[in-house]
C-alpha positions in Angstrom: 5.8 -39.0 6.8 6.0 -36.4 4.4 5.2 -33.9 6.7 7.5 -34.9 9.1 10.3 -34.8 6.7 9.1 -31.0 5.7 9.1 -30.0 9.2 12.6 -31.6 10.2 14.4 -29.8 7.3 12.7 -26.3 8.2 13.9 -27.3 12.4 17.7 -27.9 10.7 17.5 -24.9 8.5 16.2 -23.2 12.3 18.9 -24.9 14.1 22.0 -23.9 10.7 20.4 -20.5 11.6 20.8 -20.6 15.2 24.8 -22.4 15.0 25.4 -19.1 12.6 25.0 -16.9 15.5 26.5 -19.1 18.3 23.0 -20.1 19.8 24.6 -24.3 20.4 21.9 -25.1 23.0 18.4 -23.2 20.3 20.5 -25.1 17.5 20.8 -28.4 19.8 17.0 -28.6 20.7 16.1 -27.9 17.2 18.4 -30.8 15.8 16.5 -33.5 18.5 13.3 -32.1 17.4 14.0 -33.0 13.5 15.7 -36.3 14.7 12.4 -37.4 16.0 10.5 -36.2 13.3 12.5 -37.7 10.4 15.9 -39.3 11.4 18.2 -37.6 8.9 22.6 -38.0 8.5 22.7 -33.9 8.0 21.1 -33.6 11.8 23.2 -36.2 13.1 26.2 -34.5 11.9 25.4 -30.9 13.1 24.8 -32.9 16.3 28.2 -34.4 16.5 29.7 -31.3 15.8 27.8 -29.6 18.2 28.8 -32.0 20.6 32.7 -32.0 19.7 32.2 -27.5 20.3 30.7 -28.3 23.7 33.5 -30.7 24.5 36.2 -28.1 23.5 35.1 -26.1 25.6 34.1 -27.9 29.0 36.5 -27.3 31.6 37.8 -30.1 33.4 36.2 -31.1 36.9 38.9 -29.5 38.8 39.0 -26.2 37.3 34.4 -26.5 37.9 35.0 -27.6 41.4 36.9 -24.6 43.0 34.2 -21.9 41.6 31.1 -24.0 42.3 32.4 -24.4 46.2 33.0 -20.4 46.3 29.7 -20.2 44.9 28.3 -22.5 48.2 30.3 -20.2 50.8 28.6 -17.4 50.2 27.6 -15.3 53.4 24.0 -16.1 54.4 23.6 -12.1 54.5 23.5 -12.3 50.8 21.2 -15.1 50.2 18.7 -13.1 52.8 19.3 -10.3 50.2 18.0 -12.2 47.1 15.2 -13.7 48.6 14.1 -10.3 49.3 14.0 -9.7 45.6 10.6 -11.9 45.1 7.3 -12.5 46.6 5.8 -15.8 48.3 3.2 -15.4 45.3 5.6 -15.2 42.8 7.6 -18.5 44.0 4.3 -20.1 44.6 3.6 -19.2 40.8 6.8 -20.4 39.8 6.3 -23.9 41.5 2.9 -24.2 40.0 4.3 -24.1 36.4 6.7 -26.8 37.1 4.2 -29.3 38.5 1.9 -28.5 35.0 1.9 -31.8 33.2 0.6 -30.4 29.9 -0.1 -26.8 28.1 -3.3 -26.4 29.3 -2.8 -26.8 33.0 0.3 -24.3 32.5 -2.0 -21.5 31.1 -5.1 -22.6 33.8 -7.5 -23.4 31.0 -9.6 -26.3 29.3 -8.8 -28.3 26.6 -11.5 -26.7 24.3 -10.7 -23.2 25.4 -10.6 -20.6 22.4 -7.5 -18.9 20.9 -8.8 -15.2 22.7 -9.2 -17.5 26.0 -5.8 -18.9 25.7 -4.3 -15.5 25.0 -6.2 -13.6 27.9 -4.7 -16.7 30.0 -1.4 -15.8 28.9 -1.2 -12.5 29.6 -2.3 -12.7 32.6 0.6 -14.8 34.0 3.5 -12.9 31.3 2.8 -10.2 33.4 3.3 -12.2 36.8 6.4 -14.3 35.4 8.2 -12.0 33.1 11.9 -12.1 34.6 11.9 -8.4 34.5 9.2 -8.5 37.6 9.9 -12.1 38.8 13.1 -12.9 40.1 12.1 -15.9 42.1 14.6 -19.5 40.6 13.2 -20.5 37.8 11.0 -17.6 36.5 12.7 -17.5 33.2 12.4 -21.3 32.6 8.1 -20.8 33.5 7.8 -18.0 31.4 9.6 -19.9 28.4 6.7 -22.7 29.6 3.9 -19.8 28.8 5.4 -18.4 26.2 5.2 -21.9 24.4 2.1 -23.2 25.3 0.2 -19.9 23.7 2.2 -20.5 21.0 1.7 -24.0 20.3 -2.5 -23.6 21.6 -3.0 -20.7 19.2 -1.6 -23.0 16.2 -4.2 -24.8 14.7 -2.0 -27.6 13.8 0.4 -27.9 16.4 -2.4 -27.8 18.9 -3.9 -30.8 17.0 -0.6 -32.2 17.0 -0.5 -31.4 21.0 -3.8 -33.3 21.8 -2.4 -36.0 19.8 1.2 -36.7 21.5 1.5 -34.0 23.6 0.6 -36.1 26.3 3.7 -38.8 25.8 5.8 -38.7 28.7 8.4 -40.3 26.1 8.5 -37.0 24.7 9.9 -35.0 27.6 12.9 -34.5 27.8 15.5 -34.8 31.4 19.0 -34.5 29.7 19.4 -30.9 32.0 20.1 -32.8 35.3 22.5 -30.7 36.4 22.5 -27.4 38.2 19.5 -25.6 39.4 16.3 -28.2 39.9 14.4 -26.3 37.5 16.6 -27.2 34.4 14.8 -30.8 35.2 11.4 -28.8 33.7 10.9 -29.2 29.9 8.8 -26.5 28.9 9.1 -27.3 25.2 7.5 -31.2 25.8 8.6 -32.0 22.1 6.9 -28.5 20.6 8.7 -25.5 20.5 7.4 -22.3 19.2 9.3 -20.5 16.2 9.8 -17.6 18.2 11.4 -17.0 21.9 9.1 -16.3 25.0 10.2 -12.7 24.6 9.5 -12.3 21.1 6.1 -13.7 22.0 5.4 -11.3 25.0 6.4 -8.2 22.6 4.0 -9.2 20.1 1.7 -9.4 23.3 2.5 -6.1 24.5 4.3 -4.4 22.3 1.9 -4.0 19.8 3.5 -5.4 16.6 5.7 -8.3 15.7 9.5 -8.8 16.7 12.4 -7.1 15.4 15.9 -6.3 16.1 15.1 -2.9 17.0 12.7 -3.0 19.2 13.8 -2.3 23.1 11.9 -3.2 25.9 12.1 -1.1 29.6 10.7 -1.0 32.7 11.3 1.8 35.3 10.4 1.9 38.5 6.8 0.3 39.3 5.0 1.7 36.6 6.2 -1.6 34.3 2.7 -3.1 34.1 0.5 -0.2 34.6 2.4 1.3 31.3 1.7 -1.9 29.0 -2.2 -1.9 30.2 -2.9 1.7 29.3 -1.0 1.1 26.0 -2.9 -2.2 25.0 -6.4 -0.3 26.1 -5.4 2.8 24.0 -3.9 0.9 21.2 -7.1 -1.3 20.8 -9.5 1.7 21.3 -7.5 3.8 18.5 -7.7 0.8 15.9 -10.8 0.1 16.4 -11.5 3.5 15.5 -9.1 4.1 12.3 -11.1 0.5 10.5 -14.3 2.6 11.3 -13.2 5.4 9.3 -12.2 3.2 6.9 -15.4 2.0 6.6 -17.0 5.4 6.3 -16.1 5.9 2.6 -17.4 2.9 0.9 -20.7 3.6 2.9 -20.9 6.9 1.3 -20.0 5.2 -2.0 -23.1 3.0 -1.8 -25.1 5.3 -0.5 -24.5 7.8 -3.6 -24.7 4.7 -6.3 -28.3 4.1 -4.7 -28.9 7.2 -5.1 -28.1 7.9 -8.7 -29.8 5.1 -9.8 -33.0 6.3 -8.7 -32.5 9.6 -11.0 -30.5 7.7 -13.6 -32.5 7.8 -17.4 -32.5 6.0 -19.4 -28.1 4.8 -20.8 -27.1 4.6 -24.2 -24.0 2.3 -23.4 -22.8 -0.2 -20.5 -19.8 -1.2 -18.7 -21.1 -5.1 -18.7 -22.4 -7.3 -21.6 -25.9 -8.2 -21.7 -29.3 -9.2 -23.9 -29.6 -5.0 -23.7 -26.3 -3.9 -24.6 -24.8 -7.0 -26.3 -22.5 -5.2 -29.4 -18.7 -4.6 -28.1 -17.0 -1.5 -28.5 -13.5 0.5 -26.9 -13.2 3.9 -26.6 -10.1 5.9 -28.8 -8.3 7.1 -25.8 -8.0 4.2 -23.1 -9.6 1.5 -25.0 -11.3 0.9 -22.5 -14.5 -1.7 -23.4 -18.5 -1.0 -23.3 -21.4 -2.4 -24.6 -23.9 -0.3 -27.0 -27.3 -1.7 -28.1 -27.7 -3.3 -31.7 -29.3 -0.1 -33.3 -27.0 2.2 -32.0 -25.1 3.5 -35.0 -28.3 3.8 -36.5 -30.4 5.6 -33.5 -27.6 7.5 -31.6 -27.2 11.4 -32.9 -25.5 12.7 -30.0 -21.5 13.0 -29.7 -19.5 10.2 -29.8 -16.1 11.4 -28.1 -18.5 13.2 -25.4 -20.2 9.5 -24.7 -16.5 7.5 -25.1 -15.7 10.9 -22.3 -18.3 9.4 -19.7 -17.7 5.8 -20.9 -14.0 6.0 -19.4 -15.2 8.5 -16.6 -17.7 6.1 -15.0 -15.1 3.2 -15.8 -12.3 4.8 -13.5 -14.7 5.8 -10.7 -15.4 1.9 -10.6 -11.5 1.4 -10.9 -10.8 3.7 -7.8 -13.9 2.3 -6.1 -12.7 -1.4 -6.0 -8.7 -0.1 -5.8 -9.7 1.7 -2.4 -12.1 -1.6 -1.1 -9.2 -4.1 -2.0 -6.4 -1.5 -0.2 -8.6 -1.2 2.9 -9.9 -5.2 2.9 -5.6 -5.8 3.2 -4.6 -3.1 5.9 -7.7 -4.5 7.8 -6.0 -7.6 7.7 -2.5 -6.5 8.3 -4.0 -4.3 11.4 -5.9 -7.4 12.7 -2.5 -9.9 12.2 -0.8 -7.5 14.2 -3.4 -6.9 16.9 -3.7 -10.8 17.3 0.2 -11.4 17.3 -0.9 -13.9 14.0 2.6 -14.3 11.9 0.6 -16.3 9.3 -2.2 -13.6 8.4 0.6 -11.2 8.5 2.3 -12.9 5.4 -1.4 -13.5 3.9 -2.4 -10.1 4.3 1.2 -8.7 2.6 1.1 -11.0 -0.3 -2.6 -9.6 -1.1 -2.7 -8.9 -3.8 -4.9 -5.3 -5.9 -5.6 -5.9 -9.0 -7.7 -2.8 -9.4 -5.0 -0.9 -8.2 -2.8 -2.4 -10.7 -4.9 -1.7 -13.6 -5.8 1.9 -12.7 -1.5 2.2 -12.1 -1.5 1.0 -16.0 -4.0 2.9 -17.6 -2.6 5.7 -16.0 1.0 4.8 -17.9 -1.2 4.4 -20.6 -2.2 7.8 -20.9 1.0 9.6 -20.4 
């Protein structure tokens, strides 16, 4: 119950979010998702006063009645005009969503599909239903339905949660009776992803994850061709930046196996052991190595020359594991955007380098 009281705050703070920028009906859904997780007074009362906004502004059945028999007389001409606007496939498509029963059927795949089946799936049909191409009735409630299910599938909890429940009719929802037939469909079936279906597609498409910034257009025809050349190119240019990358800290290896076949025999280490086990820093960036026990008996060369290549060799290692721990995180960062994963995306920017860090202070050090 815990976690059901977690997730119904984080679905009010969501829905106080959503009320902030006059999004009633996000905020609404939100509210009856934390009611059934965890029955709360703070959700009931945004509810009411959702609910009291709503009835403030309804117009009374007269004033509806007049537009909505306008809106029946329309000329036939016109309605000839708009079903020229879409395709038998794409109404066919449309009507296929709708008759879905669960996630799976609405993405056309098998309950133990993998994530990169799920999201080939996807993109597939966001390409056939976005309401940018599709204008068919109900193309923006189906692609809302895709847009959800890959979001809820690619979740390792929610989907467990979806194979649990998911299948409860008691969860679907039919308050939108009203209107066009489609408002009947409840794509969210008691999940709802964090994001909207056009977030989801940009992350999709786009290449990275959502902001306010980002604007989306299609001209012409050339809509789809342009987002598969971009996701191809895209794919085929960061697949060749993490091999570059990785061409460095060969060369590093390479050179250290090298070295050591030529190396004589050392006077000091960088690491304690039954060899070198007497501890001692060097004057400038007391910086810590390990000499043997005879040392200050048998070593005549110079000391500041050796305490030189003592804090050499120790910041080449520094700016070794510095470089391996910054290219380890913008692999991650690179893959979380690739992937559209919002989760390794705050993993991989909370990395932390502690190499880097230390080479950043000895460097303060020494100035």
């Amino acid at each position: 119950m815990d976690g059901n009281k977690d997730e119904a705050e984080r679905c009010i703070e969501i829905a106080e979010r959503c009320l902030g920028e006059g999004k009633k009906e996000k905020a609404e859904k939100f509210l009856l998702k934390a009611e059934k997780l965890y029955s709360t007074q703070k959700a009931r009362t945004l509810l009411e006063q959702i609910q009291r906004l709503n009835s403030a502004s309804k117009p009374s059945m007269q004033e509806e009645s007049a537009p909505r028999k306008r809106k029946h007389s329309v000329p036939r001409k016109e309605d000839t005009t708009n079903e020229s606007d879409y395709s038998k496939d794409q109404i066919e498509a449309v009507k296929r969503i709708k008759k879905c029963k669960d996630y799976y059927d609405v993405l056309g795949v098998d309950k133990d599909a993998t994530d990169s089946d799920i999201k080939k799936a996807y993109k597939k049909l966001a390409l056939q239903l976005h309401p940018d191409k599709n204008k068919a009735p109900g193309a923006a409630e189906a692609f809302k339905a895709i847009g959800n299910a890959v979001a809820v599938l690619t979740d390792a909890e929610k989907r467990k949660q979806y194979d649990l429940y998911g299948s409860d009719e008691s969860r679907v929802s039919h308050r939108h009776t009203q209107g066009n037939a489609y408002h009947e469909y409840n794509y969210s079936r008691g999940f709802e992803s964090d994001v909207t279906a056009e977030e989801l597609f940009n992350m999709f498409f786009g290449g990275g994850f959502p902001s306010a910034n980002n604007v989306y257009v299609r001209q012409n025809n050339q809509w789809r061709r342009q987002h598969e050349n971009n996701s191809h190119t895209q794919r085929d240019a960061n697949g060749f930046s993490v091999m570059v990358q990785l061409v460095p800290i060969l060369l590093l290896i390479a050179f250290s196996m090298m070295s050591s076949l030529f190396m004589t025999d050392s006077v000091y280490s960088l690491v304690q052991n039954q060899k070198f086990p007497v501890m001692r820093s060097t004057v400038n960036l007391r910086v810590p190595y390990y000499v043997k026990e005879n040392f200050n008996t048998e070593y005549q060369g110079s000391l500041r020359r050796l305490e030189t290549s003592v804090e050499e060799e120790y910041l080449t290692n520094l700016r070794s594991s510095c470089y391996r721990e910054k290219t380890y995180k913008e692999t991650m960062l690179w893959k979380a955007r690739n992937f559209g994963d919002r989760d390794l995306f705050n993993k991989a920017q909370n990395m932390k380098t502690p190499s880097c860090e230390m080479l950043q202070d000895l460097s303060n050090r020494n100035h």
